[in-house]
C-alpha positions as MATLAB code, in Angstrom:
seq = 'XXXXXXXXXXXXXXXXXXXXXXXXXXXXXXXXXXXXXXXXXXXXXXXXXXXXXXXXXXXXXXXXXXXXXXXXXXXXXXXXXXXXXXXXXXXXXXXXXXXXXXXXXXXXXXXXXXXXXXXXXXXXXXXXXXXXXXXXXXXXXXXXXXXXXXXXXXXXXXXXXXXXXXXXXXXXXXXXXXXXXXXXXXXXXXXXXXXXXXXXXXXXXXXXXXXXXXXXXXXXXXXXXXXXXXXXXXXXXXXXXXXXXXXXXXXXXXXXXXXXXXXXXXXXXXXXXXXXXXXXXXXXXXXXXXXXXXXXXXXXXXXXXXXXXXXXXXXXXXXXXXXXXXXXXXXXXXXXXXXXXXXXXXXXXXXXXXXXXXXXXXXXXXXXXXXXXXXXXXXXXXXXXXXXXXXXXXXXXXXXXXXXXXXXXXXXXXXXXXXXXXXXXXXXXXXXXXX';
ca = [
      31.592  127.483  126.807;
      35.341  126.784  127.162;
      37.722  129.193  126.604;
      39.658  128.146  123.702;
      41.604  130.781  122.474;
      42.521  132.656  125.750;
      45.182  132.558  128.769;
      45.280  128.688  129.928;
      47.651  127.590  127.297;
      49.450  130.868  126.144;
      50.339  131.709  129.771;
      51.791  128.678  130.675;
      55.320  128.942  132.719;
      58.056  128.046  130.028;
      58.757  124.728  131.952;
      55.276  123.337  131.582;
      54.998  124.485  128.026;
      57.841  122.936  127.139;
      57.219  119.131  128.836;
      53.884  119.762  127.070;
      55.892  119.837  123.751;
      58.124  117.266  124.930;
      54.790  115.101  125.480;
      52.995  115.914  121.977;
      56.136  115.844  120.186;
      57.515  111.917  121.107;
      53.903  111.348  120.280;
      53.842  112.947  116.694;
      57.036  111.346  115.876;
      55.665  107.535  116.574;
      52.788  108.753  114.514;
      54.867  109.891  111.280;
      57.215  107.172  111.328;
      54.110  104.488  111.632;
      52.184  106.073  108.740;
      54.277  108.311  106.834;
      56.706  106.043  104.680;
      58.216  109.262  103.449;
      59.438  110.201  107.274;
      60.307  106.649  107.798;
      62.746  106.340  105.001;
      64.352  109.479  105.775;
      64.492  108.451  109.692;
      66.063  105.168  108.837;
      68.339  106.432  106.532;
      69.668  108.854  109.601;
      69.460  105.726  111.738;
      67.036  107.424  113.921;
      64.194  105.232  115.529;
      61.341  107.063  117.235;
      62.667  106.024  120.626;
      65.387  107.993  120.005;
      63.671  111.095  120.380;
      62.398  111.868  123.943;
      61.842  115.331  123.910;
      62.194  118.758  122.483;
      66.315  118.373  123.083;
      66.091  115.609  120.313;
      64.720  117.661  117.668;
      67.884  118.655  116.155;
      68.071  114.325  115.202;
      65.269  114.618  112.900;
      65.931  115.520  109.581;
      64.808  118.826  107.418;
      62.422  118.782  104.473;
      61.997  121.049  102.025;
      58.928  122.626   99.939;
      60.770  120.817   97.250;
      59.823  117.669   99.619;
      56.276  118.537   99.533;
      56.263  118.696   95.654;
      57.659  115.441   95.074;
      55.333  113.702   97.509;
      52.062  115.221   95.691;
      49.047  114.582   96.181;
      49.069  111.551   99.111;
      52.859  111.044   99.702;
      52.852  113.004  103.381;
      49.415  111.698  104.480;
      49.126  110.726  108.190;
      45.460  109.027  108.144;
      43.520  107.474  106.163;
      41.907  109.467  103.246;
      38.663  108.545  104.669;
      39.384  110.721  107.567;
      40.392  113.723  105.672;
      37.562  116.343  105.481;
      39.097  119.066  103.943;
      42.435  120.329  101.719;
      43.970  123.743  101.163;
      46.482  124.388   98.675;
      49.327  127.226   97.257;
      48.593  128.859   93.912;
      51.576  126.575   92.694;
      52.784  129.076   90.387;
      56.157  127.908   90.337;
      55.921  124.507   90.093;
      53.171  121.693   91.415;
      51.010  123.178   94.030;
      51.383  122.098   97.678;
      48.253  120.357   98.844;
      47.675  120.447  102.529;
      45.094  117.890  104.154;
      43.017  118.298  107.273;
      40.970  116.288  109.474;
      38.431  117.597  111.548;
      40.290  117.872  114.667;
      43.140  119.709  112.328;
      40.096  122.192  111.469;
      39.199  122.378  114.838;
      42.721  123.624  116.215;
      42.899  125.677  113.286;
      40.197  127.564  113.991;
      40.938  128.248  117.357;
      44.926  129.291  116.521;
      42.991  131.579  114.026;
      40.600  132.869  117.417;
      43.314  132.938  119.499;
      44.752  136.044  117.031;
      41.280  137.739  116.838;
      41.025  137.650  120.699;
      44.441  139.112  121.049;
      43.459  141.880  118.559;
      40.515  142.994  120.790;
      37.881  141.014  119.550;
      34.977  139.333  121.139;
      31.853  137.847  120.242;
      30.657  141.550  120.068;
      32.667  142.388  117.223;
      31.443  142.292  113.460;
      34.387  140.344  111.720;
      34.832  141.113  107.772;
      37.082  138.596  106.533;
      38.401  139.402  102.991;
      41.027  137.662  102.225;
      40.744  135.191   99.376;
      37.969  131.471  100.651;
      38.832  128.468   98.561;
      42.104  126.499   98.212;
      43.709  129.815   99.836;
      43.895  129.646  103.393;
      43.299  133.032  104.424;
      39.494  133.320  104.083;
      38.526  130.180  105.508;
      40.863  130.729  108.635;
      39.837  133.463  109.545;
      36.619  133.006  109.077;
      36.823  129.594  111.411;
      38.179  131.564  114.094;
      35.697  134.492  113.905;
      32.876  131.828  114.350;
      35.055  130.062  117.157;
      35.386  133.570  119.018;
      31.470  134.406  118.152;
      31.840  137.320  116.315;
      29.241  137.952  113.235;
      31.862  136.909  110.709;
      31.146  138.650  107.238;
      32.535  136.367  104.614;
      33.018  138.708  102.050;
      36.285  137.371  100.078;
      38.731  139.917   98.154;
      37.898  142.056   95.523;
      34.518  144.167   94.720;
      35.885  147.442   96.915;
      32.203  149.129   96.233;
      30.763  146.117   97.876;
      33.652  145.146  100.917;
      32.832  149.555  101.790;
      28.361  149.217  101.720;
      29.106  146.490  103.886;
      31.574  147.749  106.293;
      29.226  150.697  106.696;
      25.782  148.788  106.668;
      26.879  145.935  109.265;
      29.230  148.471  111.153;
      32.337  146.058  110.411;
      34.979  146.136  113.474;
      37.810  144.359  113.124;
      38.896  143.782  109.099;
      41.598  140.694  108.089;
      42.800  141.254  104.131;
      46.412  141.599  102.743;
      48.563  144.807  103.934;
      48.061  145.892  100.478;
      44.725  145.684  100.220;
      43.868  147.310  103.175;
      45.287  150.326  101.597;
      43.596  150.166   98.689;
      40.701  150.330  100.550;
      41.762  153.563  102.567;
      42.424  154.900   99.195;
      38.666  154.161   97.936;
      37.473  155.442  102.034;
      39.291  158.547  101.173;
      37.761  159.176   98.227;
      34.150  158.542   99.095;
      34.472  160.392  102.595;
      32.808  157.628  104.588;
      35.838  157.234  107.059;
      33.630  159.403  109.388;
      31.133  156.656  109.042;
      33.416  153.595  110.003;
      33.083  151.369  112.847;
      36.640  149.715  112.469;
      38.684  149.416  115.414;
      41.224  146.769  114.386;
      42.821  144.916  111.402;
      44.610  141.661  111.229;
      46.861  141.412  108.220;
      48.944  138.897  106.411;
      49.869  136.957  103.965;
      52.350  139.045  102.496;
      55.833  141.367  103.920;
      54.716  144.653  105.279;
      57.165  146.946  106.843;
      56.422  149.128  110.035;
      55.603  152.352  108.206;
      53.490  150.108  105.807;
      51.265  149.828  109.414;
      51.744  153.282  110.183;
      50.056  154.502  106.379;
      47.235  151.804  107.083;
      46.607  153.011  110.509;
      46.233  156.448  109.679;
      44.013  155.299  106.627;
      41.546  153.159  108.225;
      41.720  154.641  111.998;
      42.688  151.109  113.253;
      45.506  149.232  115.304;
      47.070  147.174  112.693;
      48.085  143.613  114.007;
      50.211  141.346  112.054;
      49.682  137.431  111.516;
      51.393  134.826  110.038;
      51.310  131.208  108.661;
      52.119  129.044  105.900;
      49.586  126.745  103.647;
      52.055  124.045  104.478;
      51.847  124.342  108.396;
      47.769  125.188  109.102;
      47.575  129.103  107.100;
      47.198  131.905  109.184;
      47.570  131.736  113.274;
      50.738  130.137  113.297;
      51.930  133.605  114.770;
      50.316  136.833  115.351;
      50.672  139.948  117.093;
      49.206  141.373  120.616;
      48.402  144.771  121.649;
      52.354  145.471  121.808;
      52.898  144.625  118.573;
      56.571  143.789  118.800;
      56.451  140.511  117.438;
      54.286  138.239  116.646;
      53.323  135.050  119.209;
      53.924  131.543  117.836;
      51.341  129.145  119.006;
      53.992  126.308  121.207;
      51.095  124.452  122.025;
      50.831  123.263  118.663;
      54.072  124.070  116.714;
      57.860  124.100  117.518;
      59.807  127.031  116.033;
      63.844  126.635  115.412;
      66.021  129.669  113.851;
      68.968  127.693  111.855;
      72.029  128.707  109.706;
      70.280  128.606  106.027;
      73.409  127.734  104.175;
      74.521  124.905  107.276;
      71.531  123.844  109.077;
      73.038  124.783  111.879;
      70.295  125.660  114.745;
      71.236  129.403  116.308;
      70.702  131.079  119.797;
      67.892  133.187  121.028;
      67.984  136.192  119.002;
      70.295  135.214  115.912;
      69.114  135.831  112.180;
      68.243  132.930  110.884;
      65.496  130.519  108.797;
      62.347  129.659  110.438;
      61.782  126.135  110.921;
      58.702  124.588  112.364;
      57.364  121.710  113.468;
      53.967  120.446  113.812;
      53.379  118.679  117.258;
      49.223  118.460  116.985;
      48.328  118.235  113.389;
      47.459  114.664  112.273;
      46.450  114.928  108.485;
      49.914  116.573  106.927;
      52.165  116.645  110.186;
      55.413  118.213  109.090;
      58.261  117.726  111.238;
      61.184  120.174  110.900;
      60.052  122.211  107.547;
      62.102  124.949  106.250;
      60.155  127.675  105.683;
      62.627  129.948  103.841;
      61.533  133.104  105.817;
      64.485  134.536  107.836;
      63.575  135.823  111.348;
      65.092  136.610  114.727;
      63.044  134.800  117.740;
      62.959  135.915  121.638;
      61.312  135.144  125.028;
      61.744  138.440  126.447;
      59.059  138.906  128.735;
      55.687  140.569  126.866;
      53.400  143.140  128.938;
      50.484  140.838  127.492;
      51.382  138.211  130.010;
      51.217  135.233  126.664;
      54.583  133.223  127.498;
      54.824  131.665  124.426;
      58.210  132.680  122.230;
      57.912  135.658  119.867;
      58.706  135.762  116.438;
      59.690  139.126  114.955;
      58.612  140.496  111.386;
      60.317  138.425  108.890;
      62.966  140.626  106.751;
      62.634  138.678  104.002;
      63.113  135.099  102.180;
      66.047  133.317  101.359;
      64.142  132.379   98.227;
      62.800  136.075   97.537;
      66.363  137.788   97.296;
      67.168  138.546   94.096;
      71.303  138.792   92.684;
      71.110  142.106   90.799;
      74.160  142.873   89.447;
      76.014  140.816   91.647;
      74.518  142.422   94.828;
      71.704  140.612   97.372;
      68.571  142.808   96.740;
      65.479  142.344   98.753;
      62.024  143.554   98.048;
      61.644  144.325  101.454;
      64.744  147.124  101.308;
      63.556  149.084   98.324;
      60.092  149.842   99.905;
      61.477  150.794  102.997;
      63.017  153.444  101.610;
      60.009  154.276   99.287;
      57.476  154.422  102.586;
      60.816  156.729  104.050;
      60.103  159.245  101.191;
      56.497  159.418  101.592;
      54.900  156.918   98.702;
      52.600  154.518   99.515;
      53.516  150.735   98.914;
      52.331  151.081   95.387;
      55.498  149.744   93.417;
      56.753  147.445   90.956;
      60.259  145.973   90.445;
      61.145  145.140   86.982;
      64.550  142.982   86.301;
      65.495  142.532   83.114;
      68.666  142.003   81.245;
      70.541  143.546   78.556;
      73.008  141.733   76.545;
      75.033  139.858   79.436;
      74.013  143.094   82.125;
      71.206  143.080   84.557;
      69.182  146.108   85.035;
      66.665  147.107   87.577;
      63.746  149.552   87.665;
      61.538  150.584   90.469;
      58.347  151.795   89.178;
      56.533  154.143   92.160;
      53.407  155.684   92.446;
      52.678  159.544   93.160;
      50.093  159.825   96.352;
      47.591  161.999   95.814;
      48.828  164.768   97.638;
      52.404  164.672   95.515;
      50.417  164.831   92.763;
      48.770  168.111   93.564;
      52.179  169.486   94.584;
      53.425  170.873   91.824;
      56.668  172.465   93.826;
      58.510  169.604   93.310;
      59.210  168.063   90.176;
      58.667  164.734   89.426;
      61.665  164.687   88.199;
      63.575  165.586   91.315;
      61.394  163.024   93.588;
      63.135  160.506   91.113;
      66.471  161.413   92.090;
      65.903  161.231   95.190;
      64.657  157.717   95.618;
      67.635  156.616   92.860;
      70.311  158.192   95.744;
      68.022  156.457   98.705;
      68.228  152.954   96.864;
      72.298  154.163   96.262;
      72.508  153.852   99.935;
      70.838  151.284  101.129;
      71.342  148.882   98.061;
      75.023  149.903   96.891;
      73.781  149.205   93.059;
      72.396  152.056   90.934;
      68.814  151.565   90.430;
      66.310  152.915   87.769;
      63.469  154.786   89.129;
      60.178  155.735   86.940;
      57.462  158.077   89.529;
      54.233  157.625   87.578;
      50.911  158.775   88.573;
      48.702  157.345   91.073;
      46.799  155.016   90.559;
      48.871  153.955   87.219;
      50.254  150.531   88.661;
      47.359  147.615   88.676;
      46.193  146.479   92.464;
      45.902  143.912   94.183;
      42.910  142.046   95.545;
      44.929  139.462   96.920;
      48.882  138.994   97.529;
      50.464  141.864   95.792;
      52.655  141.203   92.955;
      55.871  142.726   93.475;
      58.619  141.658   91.393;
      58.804  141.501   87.886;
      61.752  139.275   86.722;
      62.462  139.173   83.136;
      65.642  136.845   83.181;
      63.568  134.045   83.693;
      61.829  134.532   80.461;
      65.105  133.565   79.187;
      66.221  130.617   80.594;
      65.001  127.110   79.177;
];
């Protein structure tokens, strides 16, 4: 059987990668501006032709779109083929304004799935492994990408879906489950219910891909230690394929974007401007193989820092490290940038688990902010500090690294709902208020 997912095409010496992008790129562009009116317009209106663009040094002439974009043009307006050849759609939950819709053909499947194996491969596994897959199946893309890839790798792929912990842990244990792909945050919700039955002893797991939501580095320290795993990270967007964009080797210092099949850019979010190796910018991709919903230049909103420094796993292909948050996530809290990302990094510094909420609200014309933190276990049992003083301490921690003054409320565990899916963070009141 060929080797999909393996060595041939992430190895490639950066020259030949890149005349293979030059190659699939000229070719994607012809095929937007032929049957995309949506890319035409905009290319016309630029007064770009597809001639214009003969490799990966004419990017920069194509124009940007937006999620907004994607929203106006729903259902059909960014459709590449014929409907006829469509077999499949995945969509966003759309729960702040119309959903993004996201057509495949087969072939789109098909590459899919192996982006998808190519992650599972470089987390260890083979077509020995036992794969439980439970992130969400359906319109999400988690489930049924990593389930595509499992198959494509040969691994018995357990299809289990989120939720039902007392099911996901009889048959981890049953089927002697190996490698596990979920959310960050449920994966700890599931060390929590391991810990509590005492069947860690009786785990086969040896590896756990995890997305779809931030996680911070001490976030895959508290899951390691939980499950008795490596913890590999992977990334993608509904818009672009789902998962396997990116993902993490057995270095884990950044995550490997798949060239073969997607261009990555780092640009100035407020200019457009595209910045040097190793600058802090948006993520922009473009899709160079994808026929069914080929976006060229999207805007992701995720702000990353991308290098080629050489990686020991010998994949050439340009890394991509953790994302440190969303242009479109911060929040302007009392007239300060707040991130999620920064207030759990200095709850996970003082010990809690990533079992938060953050409430905004305002008062009169005055925002206000309160971070509501579990007690672990262990805290709770420790009655030699007072709750009252571990709140203090996180309210000077978020001093520091926030410069605002934040509310803090330490309630006991397991007092904040989970999450079977994409935790829900952030709790903004103002926007309850506007019309």
């Amino acid at each position: 059987m060929k080797n999909y997912y393996q060595k041939e095409l992430e190895t490639m010496p950066l020259d030949q990668l890149q005349s293979l992008q030059s190659e699939r790129l000229v070719a994607q562009v012809k095929h937007v501006y032929e049957n995309v009116a949506f890319y035409r317009e905009k290319m016309d209106e630029m007064g770009v032709k597809p001639e214009d663009i003969q490799g990966i040094d004419d990017l920069k002439k194509l124009p940007f779109i937006t999620k907004d974009d994607l929203r106006d043009q729903y259902p059909y307006g960014l459709l590449g083929v014929p409907l006829e050849e469509c077999v499949r759609i995945q969509s966003t939950s759309g729960t702040t304004g119309r959903r993004v819709v996201a057509f495949y053909t087969q072939e789109d499947v098909d590459l899919w799935d192996e982006c998808c194996a190519r992650a599972i491969v470089a987390a260890g596994g083979t077509k020995e492994d036992v794969c439980h897959v439970c992130y969400g199946y359906g319109l999400f893309t988690g489930g049924p990408g990593l389930n595509g890839g499992s198959h494509k790798v040969g691994c018995l792929t357990l299809p289990m879906s989120s939720g039902n912990t007392e099911r996901q842990l009889q048959f981890m244990t049953d089927l002697g489950s190996t490698i596990i792909c979920c959310t960050p945050s449920y994966a700890l919700n599931l060390g929590e219910a391991i810990a509590e039955k005492g069947i860690k002893d009786k785990l086969k797991l040896k590896a756990g891909i995890f997305g779809a939501e931030p996680w911070t580095e001490q976030m895959r320290r508290n899951i390691e230690e939980a499950l008795g795993i490596k913890a590999y990270d992977i990334y993608g967007l509904t818009e672009i394929s789902g998962p396997g964009v990116s993902f993490e080797c057995e270095e884990q210092a950044g995550m490997h974007i798949q060239e073969d099949h997607f261009i990555a850019e780092i640009i100035n979010p407020d200019t457009g401007e595209v910045l040097p190796e190793g600058e802090l910018g948006e993520l922009v991709f473009t899709c160079i193989t994808k026929k069914a919903f080929p976006l060229m230049r999207y805007r992701t909103r995720d702000l990353c820092r991308l290098t080629r420094k050489q990686c020991s796993c010998g994949r050439t292909h340009v890394r991509m490290m953790k994302p440190q948050g969303r242009s479109d996530d911060m929040m302007v809290v009392k007239g300060v940038n707040v991130w999620p990302s920064q207030i759990e990094a200095v709850l996970l510094d003082q010990g809690f688990q990533a079992n938060y909420q953050i409430v905004v609200d305002r008062i009169g014309n005055k925002d206000t902010i309160e971070v509501q933190v579990e007690l672990t276990p262990e805290m709770a049992q420790d009655a030699s500090i007072p709750v009252a003083a571990r709140e203090k301490k996180v309210v000077s921690g978020l001093k520091s690294m926030l410069g605002i003054s934040v509310d803090v409320k330490v309630v006991e565990p397991k007092a904040i709902t989970r999450s079977e899916g994409k935790a829900v963070r952030v709790l903004d009141k103002r926007n309850l208020y506007q019309n």
